[in-house]
C-alpha positions as CSV (number, residue, x, y, z in Angstrom):
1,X,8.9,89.9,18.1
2,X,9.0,91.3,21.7
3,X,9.3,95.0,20.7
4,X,6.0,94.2,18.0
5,X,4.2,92.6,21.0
6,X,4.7,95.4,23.4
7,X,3.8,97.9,20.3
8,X,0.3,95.9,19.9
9,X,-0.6,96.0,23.3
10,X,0.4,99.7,24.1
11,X,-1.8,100.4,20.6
12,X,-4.8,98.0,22.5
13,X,-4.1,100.2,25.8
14,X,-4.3,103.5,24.3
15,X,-7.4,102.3,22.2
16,X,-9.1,101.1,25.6
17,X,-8.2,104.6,26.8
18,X,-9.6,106.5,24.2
19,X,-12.7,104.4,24.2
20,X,-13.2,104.7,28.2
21,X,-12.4,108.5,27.3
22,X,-15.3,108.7,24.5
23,X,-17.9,106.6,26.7
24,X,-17.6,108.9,29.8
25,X,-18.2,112.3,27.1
26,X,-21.1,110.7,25.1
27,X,-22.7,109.4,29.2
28,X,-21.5,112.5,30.5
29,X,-24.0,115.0,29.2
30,X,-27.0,112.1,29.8
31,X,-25.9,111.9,33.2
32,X,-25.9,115.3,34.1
33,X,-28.9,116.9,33.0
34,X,-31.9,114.3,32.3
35,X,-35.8,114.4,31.0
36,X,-37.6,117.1,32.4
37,X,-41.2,115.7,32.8
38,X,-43.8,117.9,31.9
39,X,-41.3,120.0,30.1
40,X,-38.3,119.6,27.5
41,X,-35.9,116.4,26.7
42,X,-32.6,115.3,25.8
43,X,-31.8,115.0,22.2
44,X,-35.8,115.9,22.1
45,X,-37.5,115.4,18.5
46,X,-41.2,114.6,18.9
47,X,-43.3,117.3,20.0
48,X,-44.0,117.1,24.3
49,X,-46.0,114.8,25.9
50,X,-49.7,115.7,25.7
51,X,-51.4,115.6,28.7
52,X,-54.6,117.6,27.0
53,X,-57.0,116.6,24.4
54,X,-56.0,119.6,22.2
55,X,-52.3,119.0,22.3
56,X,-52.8,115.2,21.6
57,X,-55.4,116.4,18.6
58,X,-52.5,118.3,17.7
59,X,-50.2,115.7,18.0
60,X,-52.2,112.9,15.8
61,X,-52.8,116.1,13.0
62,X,-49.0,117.0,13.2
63,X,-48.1,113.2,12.1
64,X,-51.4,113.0,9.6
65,X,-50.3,116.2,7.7
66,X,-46.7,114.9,8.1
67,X,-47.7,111.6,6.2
68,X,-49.9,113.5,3.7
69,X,-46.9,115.4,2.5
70,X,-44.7,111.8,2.4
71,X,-46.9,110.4,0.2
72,X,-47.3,113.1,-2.0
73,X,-43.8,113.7,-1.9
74,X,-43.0,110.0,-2.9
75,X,-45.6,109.8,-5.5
76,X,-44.7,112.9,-7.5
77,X,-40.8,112.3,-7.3
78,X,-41.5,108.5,-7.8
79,X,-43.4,109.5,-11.1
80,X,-40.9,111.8,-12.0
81,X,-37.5,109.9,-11.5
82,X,-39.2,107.2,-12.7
83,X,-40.2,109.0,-16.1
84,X,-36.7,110.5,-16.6
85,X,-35.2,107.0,-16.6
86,X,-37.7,105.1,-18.5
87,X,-37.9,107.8,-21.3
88,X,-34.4,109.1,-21.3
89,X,-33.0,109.6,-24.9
90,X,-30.5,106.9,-24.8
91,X,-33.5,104.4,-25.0
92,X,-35.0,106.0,-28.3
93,X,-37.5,107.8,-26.4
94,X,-39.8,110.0,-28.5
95,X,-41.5,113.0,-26.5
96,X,-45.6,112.8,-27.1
97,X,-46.6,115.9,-29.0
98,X,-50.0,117.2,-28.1
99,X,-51.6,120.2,-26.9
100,X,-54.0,119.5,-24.5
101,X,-55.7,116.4,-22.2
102,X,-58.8,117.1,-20.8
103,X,-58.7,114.4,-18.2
104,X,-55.5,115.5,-17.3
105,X,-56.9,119.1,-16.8
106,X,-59.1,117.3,-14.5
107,X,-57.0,115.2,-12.8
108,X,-54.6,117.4,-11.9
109,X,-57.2,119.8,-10.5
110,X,-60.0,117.5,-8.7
111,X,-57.4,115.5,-6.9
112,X,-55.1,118.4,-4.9
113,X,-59.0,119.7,-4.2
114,X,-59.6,116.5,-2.8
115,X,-56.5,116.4,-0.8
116,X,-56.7,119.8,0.7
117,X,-59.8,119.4,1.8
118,X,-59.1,116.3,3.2
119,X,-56.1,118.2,5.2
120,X,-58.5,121.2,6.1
121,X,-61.4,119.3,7.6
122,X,-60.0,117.5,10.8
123,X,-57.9,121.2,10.6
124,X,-60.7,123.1,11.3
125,X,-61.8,120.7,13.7
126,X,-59.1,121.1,15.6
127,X,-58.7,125.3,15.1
128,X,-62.2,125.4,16.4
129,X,-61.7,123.5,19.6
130,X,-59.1,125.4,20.6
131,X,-60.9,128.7,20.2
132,X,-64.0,127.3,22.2
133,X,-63.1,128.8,25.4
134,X,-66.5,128.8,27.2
135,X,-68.0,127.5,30.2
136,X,-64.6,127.2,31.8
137,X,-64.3,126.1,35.7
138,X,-61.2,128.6,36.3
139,X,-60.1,131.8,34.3
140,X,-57.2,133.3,35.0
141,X,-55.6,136.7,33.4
142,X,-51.7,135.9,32.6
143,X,-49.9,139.3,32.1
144,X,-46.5,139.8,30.2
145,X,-44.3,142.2,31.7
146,X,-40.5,142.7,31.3
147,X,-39.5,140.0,32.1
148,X,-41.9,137.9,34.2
149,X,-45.6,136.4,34.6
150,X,-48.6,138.4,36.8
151,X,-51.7,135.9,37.6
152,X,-54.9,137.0,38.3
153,X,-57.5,134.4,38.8
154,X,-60.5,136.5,37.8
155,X,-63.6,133.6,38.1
156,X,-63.9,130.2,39.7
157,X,-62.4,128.7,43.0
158,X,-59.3,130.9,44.1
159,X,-61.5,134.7,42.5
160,X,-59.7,137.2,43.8
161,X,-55.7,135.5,44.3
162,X,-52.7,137.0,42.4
163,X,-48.9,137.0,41.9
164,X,-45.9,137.6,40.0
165,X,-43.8,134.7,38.9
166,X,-40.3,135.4,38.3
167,X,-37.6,133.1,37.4
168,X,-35.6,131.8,40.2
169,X,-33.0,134.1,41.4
170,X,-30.2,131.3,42.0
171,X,-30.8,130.0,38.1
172,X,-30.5,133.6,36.9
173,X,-27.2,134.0,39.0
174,X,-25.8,131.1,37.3
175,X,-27.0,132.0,33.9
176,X,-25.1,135.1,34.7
177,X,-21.7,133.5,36.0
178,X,-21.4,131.8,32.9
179,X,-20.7,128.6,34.3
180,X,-24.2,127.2,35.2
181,X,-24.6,123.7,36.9
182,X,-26.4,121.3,34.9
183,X,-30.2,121.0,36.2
184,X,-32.8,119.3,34.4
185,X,-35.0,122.7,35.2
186,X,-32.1,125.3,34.2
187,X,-33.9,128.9,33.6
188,X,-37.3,127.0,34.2
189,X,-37.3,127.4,37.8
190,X,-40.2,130.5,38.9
191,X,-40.8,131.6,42.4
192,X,-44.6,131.2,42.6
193,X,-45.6,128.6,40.1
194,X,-49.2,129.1,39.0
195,X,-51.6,126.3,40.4
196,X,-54.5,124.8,39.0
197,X,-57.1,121.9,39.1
198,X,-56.9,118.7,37.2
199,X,-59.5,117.7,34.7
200,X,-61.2,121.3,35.3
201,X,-61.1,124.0,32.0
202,X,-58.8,126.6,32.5
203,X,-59.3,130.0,30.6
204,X,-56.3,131.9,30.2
205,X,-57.1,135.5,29.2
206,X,-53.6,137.3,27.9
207,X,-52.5,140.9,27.9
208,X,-49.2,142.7,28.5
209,X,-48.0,145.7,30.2
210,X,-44.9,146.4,28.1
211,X,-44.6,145.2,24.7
212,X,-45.5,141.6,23.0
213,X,-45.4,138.5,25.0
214,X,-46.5,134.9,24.5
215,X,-47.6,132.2,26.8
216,X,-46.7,129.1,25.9
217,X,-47.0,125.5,27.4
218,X,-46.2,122.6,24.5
219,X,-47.5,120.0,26.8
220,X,-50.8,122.1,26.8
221,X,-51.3,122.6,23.3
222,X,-51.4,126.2,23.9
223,X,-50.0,129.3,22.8
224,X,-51.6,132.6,22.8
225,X,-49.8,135.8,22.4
226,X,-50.1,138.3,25.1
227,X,-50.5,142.3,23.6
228,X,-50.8,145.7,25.3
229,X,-53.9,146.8,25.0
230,X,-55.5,143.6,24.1
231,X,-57.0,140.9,25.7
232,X,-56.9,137.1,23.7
233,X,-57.9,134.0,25.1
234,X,-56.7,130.6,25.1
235,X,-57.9,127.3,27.2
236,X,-56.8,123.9,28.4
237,X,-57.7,120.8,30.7
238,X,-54.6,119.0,31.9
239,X,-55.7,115.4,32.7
240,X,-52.4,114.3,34.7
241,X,-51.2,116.1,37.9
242,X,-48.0,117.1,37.6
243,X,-45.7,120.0,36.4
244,X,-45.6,121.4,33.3
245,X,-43.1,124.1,31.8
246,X,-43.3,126.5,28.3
247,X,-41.5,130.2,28.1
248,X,-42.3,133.0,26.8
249,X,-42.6,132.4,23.1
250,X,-42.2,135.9,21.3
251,X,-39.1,137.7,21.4
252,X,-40.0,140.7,24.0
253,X,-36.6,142.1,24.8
254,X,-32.5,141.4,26.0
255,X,-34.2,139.3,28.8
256,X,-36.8,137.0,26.8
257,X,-34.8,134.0,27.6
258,X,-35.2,134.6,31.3
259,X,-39.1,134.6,31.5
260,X,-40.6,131.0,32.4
261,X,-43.8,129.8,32.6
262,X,-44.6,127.0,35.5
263,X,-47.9,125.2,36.0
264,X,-48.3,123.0,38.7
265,X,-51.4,120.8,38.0
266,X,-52.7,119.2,41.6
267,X,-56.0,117.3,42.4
268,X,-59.1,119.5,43.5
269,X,-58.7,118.6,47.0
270,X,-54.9,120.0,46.8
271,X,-56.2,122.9,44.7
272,X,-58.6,123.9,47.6
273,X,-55.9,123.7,50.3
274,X,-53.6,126.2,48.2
275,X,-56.3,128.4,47.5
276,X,-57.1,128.8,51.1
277,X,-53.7,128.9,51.8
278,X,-52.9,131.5,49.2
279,X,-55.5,133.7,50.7
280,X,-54.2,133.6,54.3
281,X,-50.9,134.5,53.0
282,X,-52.5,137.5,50.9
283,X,-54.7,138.9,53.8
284,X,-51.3,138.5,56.3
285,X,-49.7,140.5,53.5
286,X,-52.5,142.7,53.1
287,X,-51.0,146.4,54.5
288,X,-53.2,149.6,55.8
289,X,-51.7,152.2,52.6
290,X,-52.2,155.1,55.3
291,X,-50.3,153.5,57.8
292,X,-46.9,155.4,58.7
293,X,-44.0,153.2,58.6
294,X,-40.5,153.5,60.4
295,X,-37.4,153.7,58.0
296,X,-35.7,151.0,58.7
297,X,-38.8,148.3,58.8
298,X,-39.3,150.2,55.0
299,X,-35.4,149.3,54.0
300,X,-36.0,146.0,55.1
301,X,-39.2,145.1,53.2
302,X,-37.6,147.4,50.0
303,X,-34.3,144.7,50.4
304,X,-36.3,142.3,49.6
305,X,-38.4,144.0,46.8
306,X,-35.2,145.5,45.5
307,X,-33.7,142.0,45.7
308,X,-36.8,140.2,43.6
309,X,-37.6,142.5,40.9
310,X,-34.9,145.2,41.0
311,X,-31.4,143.5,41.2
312,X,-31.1,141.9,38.0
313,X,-30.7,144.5,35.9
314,X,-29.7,147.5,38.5
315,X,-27.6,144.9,40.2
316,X,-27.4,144.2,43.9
317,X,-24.8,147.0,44.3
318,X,-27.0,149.8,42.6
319,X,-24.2,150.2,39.9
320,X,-26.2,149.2,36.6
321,X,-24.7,147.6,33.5
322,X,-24.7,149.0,30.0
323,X,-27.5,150.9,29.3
324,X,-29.5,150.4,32.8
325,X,-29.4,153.8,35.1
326,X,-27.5,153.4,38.1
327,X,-29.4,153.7,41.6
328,X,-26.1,154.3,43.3
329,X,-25.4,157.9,43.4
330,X,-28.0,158.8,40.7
331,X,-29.5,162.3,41.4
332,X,-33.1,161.1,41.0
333,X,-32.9,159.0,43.9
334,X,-30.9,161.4,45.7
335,X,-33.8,164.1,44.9
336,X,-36.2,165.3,48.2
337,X,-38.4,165.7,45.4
338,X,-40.4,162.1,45.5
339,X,-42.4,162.8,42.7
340,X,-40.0,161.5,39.2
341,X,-38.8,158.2,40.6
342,X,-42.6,157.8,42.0
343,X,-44.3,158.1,38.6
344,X,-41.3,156.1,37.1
345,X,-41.9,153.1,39.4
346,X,-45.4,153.1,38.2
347,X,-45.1,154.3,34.5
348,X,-42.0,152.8,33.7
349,X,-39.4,154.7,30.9
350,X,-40.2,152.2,28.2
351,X,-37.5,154.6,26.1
352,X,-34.7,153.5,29.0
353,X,-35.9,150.0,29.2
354,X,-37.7,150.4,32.4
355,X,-40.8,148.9,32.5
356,X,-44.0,149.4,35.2
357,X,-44.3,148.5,38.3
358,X,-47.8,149.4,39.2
359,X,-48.8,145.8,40.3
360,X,-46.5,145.8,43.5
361,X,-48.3,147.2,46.2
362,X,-48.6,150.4,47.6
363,X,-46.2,149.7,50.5
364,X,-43.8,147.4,48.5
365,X,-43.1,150.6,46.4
366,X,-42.8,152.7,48.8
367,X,-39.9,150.7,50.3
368,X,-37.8,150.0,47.4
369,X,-37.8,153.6,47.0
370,X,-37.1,153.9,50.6
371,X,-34.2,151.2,50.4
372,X,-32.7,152.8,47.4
373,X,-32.4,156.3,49.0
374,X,-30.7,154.7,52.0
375,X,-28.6,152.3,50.1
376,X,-24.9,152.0,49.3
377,X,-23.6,155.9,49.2
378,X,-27.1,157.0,49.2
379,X,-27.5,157.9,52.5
380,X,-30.3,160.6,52.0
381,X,-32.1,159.6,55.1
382,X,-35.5,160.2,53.2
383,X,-38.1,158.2,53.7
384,X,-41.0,157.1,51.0
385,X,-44.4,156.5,52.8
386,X,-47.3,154.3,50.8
387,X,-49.9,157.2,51.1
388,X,-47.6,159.2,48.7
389,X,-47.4,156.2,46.4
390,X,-51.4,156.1,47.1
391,X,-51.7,159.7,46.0
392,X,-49.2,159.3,42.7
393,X,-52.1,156.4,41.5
394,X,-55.0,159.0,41.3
């Protein structure tokens, strides 16, 4: 009786164990990464939070067509199963034999009329408010390029700003390690996040340097591919401050998954400080393109460039991976003749996988090309001066 007492309660202590066990894996996972407000959720089923009217129109037309298709579902199974059973052989069921019914000829064709174009009108409705993208207080040009965000704001307060937003170098080096820390923002994180007013209208007008992009924001309601050579427009009017995240929504290359999009929605009076913060920064930035620069102030700026836009597929040591070029040793770089690795900085090799780089500055091109003649075993003691980049743009 002893030995079947001691059994039980070393069964009931393993049980506990295992049930701790299974409590701390099913919390684990909650506790780690949560929510991500303005962005994606746990377990997520619903579509995001709108904090526009389009993207709750679309909301309250995803769960109308949704119920549409229930009922219709129910009723014509409901009929069916229901006629199989009630007229099934076993009871002595003789089928009807005729050839035609006019009023089910009618029936059968007024009603799914009826429905569609019950389904088509509020539709349309919706279609046709998100097309409607005039008289907006802001437009801003959002530019694909391999593998990151340019903003232009092109009309409205903060005419004349622009940036590159590029995912957050610590996330990509722990996407890379393979053992990432779980963060609520993982691969969401971007550099320069692009800022705009609450309850203004925002036109977004798309293009792309490379190949197809799409900007994306669920909690917007918006999508809107972005093609080379075309321009497409989008809008939205976020009534919350806040942050709000989407990705790049068309597949556009081996670094798709790395290509954020962050808005940070702030009052006006906020929105005015950045803007005239943003342009301080630009006009401290702002550099003379004839202005003759010392090497090693031009290797340090070109770190820094190299470092941002350069490293994660050349890699910080210059080495390369897979089909990327190395910088390290490569005879281009190595060249006195400035001229290839000039026009491919601007032009891109789309055929190599290396895209354009004709919205860095003058002077910012010019030093990576500076930095990566003098880097690692490249010690060429060249240096790259923005006039020549000036001269390659003509």
């Amino acid at each position: 009786m002893t030995m079947m007492n001691a059994r039980v309660q070393s069964a009931s202590s393993a049980l506990g164990r295992w049930a701790a066990a299974a409590a701390v894996l099913a919390a684990g996972p909650a506790l780690a990464v949560n929510d991500l407000k303005g962005g994606p959720g746990v377990n997520q089923i619903n579509l995001h939070e709108p904090v526009t009217t389009i993207a709750r129109d679309q909301m309250w037309l995803h769960n109308f067509m949704l119920i549409v298709c229930l009922v219709i579902f129910v009723a014509v199974f409901g009929v069916m199963f229901y006629s199989i059973f009630k007229h099934r052989k076993s009871k002595g069921a003789v089928s009807a034999n005729f050839h035609e019914s006019v009023a089910v000829e009618i029936a059968w064709t007024v009603v799914p009329f009826l429905i569609v174009i019950g389904m088509a009108l509020p539709a349309t409705k919706v279609v046709v408010a998100m097309k409607d993208t005039t008289n907006a207080d802001v437009t801003i040009k959002a530019t694909g390029y391999q593998w990151k965000w340019g903003y232009d704001y092109l009309k409205g307060e903060g005419e004349g700003i622009g940036f590159l937003a590029t995912l957050d170098t610590a996330q990509r080096e722990a996407s890379n390690s393979g053992t990432p820390e779980p963060v609520d923002n993982y691969l969401l994180k971007v550099d320069n996040p692009l800022v705009v007013p609450v309850d203004k209208k925002v036109r977004i007008i798309t293009t792309a340097n490379d190949v197809i992009h799409a900007w994306m924001v669920p909690a917007f309601g918006v999508k809107q591919d972005a093609i080379p050579g075309f321009v497409r427009d989008t809008w939205f009017k976020a009534e919350k401050v806040g942050d709000y995240y989407g990705q790049c929504a068309e597949l556009c290359g081996k670094e798709h998954a790395y290509m954020p999009i962050h808005v940070k929605v702030v009052s006006a009076e906020d929105y005015t400080k950045w803007v005239e913060g943003k342009k301080k920064e630009m006009a401290a930035k702002a550099d003379d393109p004839s202005k003759v620069w010392e090497q090693a102030a031009l290797v340090a700026r070109g770190e820094k460039v190299y470092a941002a836009n350069c490293a994660v597929c050349h890699k910080a040591d210059g080495k390369g991976a897979g089909p990327i070029k190395a910088l390290d040793a490569s005879a281009l770089v190595l060249s006195d003749n400035h001229a290839e690795q000039i026009q491919i900085l601007l032009n891109g090799r789309m055929d190599k996988g290396m895209p354009a780089w004709k919205q860095l500055s003058d002077t910012d091109i010019a030093a990576v090309i500076t930095y990566t003649k003098n880097s690692w075993s490249n010690k060429t003691g060249q240096t790259v001066q923005p006039a020549e980049i000036v001269a390659a743009r003509k």
